[in-house]
DSSP file (Angstrom, degrees, kcal/mol; ACC not computed):
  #  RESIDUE AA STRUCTURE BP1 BP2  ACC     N-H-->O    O-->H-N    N-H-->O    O-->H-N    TCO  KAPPA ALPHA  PHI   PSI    X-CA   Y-CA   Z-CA
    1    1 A X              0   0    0      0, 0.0     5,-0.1     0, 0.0     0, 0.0   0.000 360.0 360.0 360.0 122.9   -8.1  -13.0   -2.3
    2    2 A X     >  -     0   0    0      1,-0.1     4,-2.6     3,-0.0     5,-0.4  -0.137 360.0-114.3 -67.2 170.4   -8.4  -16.6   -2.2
    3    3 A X  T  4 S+     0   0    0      2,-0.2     4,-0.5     1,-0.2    -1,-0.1   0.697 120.3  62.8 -65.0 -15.0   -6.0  -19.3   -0.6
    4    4 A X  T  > S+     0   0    0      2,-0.2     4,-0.8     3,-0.1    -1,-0.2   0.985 108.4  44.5 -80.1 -69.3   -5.2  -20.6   -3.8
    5    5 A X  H >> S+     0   0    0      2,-0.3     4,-1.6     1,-0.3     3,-0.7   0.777 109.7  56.7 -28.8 -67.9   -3.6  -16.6   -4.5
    6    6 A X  H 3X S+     0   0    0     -4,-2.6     4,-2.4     1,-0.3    -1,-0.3   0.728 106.1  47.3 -64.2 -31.0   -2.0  -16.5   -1.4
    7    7 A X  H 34 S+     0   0    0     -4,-0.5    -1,-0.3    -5,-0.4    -2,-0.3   0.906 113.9  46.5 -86.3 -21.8    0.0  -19.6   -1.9
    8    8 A X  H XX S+     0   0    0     -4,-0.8     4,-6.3    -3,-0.7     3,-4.3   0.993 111.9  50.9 -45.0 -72.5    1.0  -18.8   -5.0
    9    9 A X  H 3X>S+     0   0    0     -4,-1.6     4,-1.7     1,-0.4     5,-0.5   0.971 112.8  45.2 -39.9 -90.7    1.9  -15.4   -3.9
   10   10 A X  H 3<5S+     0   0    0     -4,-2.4    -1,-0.4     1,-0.2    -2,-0.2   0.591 108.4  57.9 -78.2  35.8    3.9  -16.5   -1.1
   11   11 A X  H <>5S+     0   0    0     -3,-4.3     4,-1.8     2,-0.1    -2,-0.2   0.671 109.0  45.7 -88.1 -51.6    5.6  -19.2   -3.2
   12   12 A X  H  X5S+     0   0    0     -4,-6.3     4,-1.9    -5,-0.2     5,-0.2   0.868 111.2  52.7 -66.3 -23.6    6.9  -16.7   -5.7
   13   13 A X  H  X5S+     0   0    0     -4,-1.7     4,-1.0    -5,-0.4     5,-0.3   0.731 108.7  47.6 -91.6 -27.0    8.0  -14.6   -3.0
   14   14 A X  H  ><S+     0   0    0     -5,-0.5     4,-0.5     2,-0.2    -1,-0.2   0.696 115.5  47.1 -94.1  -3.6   10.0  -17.3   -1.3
   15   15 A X  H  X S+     0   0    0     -4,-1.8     4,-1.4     3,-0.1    -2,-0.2   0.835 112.5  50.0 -90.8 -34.7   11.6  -18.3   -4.7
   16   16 A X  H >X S+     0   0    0     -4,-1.9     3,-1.8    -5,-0.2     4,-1.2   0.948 119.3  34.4 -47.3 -79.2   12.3  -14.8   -5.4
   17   17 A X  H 3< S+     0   0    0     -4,-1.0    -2,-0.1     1,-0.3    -3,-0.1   0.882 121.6  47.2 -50.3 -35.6   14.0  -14.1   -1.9
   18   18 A X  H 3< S+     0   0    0     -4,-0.5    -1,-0.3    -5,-0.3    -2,-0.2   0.942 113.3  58.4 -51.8 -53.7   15.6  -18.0   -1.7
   19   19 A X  H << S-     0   0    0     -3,-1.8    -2,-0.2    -4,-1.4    -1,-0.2   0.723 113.3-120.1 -61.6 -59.0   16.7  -16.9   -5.6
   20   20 A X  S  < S+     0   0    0     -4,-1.2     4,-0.4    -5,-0.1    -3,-0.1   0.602  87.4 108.1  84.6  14.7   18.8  -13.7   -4.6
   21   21 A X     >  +     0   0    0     -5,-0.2     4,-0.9    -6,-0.2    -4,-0.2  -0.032  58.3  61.4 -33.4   6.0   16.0  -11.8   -6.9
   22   22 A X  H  > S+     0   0    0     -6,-0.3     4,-1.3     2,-0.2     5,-0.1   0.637 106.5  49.5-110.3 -30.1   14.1  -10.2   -4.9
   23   23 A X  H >> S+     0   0    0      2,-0.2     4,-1.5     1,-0.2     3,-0.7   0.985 114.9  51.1 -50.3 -50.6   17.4   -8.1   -3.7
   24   24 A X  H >> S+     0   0    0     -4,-0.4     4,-2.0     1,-0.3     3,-0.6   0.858 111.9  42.3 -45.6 -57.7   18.0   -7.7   -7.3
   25   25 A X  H 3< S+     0   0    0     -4,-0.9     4,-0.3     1,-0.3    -1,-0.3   0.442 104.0  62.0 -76.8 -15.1   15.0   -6.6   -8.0
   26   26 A X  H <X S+     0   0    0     -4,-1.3     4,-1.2    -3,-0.7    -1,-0.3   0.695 106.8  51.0 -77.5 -33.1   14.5   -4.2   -5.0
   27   27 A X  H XX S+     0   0    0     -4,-1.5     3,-3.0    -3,-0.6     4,-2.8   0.991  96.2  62.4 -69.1 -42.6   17.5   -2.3   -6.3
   28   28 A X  H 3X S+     0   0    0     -4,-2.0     4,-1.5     1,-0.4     5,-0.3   0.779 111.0  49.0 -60.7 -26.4   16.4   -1.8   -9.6
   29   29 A X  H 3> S+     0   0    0     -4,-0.3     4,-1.2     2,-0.2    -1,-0.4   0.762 102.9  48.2 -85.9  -0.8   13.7    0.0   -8.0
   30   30 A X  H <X>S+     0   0    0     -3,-3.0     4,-3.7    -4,-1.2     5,-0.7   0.866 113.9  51.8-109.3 -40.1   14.9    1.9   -6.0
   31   31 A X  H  X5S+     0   0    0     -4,-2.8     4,-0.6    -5,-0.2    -2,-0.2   0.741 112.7  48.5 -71.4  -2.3   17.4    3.1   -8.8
   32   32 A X  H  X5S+     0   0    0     -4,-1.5     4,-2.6    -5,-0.2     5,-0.3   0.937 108.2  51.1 -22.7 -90.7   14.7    3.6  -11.0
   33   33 A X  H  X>S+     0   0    0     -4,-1.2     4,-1.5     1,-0.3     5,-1.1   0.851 114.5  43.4 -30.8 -49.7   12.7    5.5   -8.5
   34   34 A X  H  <5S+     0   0    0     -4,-3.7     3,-0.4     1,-0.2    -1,-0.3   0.937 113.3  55.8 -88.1 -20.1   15.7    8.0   -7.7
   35   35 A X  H  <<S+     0   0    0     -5,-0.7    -1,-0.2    -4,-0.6    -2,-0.2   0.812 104.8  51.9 -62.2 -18.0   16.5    8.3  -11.6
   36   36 A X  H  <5S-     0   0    0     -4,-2.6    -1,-0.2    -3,-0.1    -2,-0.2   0.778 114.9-117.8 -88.1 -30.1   13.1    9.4  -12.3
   37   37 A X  T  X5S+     0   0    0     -4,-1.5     4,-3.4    -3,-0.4     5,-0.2   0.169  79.6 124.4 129.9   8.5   13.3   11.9   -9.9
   38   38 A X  H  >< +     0   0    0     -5,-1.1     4,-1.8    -6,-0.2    -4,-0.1   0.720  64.9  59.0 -74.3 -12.4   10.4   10.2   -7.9
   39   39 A X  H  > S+     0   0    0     -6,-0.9     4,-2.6     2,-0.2    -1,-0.2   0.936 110.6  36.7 -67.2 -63.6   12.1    9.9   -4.9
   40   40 A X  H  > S+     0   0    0     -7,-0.2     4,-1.4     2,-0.2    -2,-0.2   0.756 105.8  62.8 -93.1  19.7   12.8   13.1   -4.4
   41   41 A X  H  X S+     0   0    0     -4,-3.4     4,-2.8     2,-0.2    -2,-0.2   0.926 113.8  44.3 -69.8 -49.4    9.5   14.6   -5.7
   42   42 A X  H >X S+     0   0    0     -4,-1.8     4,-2.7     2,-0.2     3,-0.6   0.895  99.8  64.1 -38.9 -58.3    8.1   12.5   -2.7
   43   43 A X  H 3X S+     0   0    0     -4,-2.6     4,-2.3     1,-0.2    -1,-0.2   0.888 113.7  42.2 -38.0 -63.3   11.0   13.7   -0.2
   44   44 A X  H 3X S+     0   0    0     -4,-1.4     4,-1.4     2,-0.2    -1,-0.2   0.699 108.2  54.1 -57.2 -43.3    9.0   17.1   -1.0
   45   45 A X  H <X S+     0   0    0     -4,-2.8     4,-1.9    -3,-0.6    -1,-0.2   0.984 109.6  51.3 -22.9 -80.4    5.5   15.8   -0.9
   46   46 A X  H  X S+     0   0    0     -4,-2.7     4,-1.4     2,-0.2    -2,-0.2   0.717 105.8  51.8 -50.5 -29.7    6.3   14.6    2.5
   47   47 A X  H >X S+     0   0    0     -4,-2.3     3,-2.4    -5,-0.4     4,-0.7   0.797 112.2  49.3 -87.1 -85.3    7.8   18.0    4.0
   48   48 A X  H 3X S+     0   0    0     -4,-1.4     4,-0.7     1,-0.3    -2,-0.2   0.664 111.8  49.0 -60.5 -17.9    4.7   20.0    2.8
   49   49 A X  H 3< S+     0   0    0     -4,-1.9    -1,-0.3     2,-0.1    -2,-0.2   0.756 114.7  39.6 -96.2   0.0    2.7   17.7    4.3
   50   50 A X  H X< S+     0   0    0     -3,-2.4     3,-0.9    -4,-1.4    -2,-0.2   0.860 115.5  54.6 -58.5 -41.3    4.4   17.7    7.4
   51   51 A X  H 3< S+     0   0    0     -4,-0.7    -2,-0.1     1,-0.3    -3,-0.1   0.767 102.2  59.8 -48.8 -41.1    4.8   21.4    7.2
   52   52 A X  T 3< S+     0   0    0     -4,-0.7     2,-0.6    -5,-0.4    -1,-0.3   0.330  81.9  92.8 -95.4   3.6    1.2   22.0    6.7
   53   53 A X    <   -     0   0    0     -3,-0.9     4,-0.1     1,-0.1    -4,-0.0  -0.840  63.4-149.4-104.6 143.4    0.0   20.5    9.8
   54   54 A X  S    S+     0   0    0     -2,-0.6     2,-0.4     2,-0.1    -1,-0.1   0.602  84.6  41.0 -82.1   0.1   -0.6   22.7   13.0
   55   55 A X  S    S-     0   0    0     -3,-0.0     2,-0.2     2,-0.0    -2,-0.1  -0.881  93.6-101.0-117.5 147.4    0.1   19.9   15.3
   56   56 A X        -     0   0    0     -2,-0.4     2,-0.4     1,-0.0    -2,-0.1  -0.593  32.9-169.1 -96.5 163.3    2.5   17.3   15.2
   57   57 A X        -     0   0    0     -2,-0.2     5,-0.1    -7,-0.1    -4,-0.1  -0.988  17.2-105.2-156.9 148.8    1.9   14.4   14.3
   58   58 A X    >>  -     0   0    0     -2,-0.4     3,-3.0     1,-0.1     4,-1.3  -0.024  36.9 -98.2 -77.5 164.4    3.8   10.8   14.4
   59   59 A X  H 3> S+     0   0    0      1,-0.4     4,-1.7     2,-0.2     5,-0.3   0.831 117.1  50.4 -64.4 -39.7    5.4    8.8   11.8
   60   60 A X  H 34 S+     0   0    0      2,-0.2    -1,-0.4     1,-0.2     4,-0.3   0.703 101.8  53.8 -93.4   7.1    3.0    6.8   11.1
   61   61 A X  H <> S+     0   0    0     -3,-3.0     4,-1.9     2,-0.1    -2,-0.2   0.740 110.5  59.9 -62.0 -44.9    0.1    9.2   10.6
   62   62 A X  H  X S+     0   0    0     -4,-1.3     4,-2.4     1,-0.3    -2,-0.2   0.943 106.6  40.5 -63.9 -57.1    2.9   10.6    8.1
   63   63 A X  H  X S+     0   0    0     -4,-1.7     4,-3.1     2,-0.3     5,-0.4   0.816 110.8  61.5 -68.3 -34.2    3.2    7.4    5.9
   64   64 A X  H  4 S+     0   0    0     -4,-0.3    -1,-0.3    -5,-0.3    -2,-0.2   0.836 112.6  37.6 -57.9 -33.7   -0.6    6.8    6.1
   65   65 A X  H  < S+     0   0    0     -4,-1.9     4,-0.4     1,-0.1    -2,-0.3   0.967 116.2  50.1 -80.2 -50.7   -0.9    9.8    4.4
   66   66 A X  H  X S+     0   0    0     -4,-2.4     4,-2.4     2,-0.2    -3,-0.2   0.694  97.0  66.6  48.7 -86.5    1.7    9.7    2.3
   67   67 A X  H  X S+     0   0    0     -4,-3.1     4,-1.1     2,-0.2     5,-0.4   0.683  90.1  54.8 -51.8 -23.9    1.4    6.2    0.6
   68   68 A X  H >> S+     0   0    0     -5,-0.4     4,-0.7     2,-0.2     3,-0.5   0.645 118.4  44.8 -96.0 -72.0   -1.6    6.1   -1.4
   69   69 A X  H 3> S+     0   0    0     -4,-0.4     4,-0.8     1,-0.2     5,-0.2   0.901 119.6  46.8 -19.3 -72.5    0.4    9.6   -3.2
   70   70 A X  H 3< S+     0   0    0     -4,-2.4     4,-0.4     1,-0.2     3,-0.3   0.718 108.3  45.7 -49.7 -30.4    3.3    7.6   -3.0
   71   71 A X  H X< S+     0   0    0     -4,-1.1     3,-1.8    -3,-0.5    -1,-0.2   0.945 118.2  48.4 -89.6 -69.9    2.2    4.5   -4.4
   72   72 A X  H 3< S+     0   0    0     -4,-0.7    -2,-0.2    -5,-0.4    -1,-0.1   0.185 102.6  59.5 -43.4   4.2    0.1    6.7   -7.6
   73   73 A X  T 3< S+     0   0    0     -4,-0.8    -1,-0.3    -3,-0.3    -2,-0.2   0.617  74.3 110.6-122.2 -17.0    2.5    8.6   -8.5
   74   74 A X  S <  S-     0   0    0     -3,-1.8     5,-0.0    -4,-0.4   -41,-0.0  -0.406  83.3 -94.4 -64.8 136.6    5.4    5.9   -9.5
   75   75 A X     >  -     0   0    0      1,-0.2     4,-2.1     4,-0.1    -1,-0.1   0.022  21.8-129.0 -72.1 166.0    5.8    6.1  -13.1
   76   76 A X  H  > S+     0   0    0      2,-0.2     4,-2.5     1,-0.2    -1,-0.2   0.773 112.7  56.6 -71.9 -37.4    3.7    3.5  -15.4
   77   77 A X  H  > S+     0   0    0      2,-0.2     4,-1.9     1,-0.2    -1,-0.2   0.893 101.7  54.4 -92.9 -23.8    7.1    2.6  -17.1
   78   78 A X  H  > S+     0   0    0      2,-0.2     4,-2.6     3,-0.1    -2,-0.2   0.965 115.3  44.0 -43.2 -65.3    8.9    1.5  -13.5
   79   79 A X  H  X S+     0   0    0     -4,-2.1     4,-2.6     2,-0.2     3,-0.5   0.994 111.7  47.8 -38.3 -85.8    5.9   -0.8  -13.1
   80   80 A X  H >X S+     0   0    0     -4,-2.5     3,-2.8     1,-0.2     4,-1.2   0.833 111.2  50.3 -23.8 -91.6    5.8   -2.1  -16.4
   81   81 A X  H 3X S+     0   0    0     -4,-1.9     4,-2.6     1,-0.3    -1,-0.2   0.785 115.2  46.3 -22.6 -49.5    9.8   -2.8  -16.4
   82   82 A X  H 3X S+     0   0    0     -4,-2.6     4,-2.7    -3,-0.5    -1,-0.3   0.889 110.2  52.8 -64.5 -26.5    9.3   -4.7  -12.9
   83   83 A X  H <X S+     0   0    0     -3,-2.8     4,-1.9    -4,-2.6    -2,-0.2   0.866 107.1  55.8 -63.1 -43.9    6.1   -6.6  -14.4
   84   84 A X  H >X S+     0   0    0     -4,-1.2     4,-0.9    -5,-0.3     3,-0.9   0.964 110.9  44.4 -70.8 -82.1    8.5   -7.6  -17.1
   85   85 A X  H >X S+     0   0    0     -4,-2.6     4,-2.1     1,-0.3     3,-1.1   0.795 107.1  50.1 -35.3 -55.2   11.0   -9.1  -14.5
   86   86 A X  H 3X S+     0   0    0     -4,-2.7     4,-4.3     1,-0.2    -1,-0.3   0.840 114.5  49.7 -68.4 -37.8    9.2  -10.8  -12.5
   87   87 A X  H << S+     0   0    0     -4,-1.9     4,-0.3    -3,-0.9    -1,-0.2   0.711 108.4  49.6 -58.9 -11.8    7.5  -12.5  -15.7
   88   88 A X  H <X S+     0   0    0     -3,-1.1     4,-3.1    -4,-0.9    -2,-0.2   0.801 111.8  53.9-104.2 -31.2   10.5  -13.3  -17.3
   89   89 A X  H  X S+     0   0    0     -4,-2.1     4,-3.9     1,-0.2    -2,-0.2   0.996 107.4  52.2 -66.6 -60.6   11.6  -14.9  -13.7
   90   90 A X  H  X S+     0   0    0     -4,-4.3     4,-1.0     1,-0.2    -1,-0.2   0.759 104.8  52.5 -64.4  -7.1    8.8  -16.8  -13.6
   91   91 A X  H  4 S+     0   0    0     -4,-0.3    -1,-0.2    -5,-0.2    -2,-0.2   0.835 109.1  49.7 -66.2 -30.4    9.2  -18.4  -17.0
   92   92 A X  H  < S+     0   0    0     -4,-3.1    -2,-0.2     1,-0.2    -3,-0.2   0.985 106.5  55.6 -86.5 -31.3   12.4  -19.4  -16.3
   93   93 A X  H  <        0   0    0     -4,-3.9    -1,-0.2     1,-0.2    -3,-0.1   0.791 360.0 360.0 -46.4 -29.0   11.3  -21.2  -12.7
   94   94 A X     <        0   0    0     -4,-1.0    -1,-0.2    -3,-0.2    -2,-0.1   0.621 360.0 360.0 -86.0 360.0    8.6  -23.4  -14.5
């Protein structure tokens, strides 16, 4: 990623959070997420693959494993809908 990216990227991210969007916009996923039922289809992921190992193994093994599932599985129209936001925020900042 160039420097160019990254200043962008954290410019919008300090006008989101500066904004009181980024809150906003962190609920709307997460009620998204439990409305879709993807939260706890994860919750369930994550116990069988805890379950399924013969050893135990720490919380951050868990999440490593975990996240790239987690990340692929959120629906297309959750994404879309945030993509949406975040454009429509940055129209109105410029």
């Amino acid at each position: 990623m160039s420097s160019t990216s990254d200043h962008l990227r954290a410019n919008l991210h300090r006008e989101l959070v500066e904004s009181g969007r980024r809150d906003q916009l962190v609920e709307l996923l997460r009620a998204r997420l439990t409305d879709s039922g993807w939260r706890d289809d994860l919750r369930t992921y994550t116990k069988e693959k805890i379950q399924s190992k013969e050893t135990s193994v720490s919380v951050d093994e868990i999440i490593k494993e975990v996240s790239p599932h987690a990340r692929a599985t959120i629906p297309d129209k959750i994404k879309a809908e945030l993509l949406t936001q975040i454009s429509a925020f940055i129209e109105d900042s410029l």
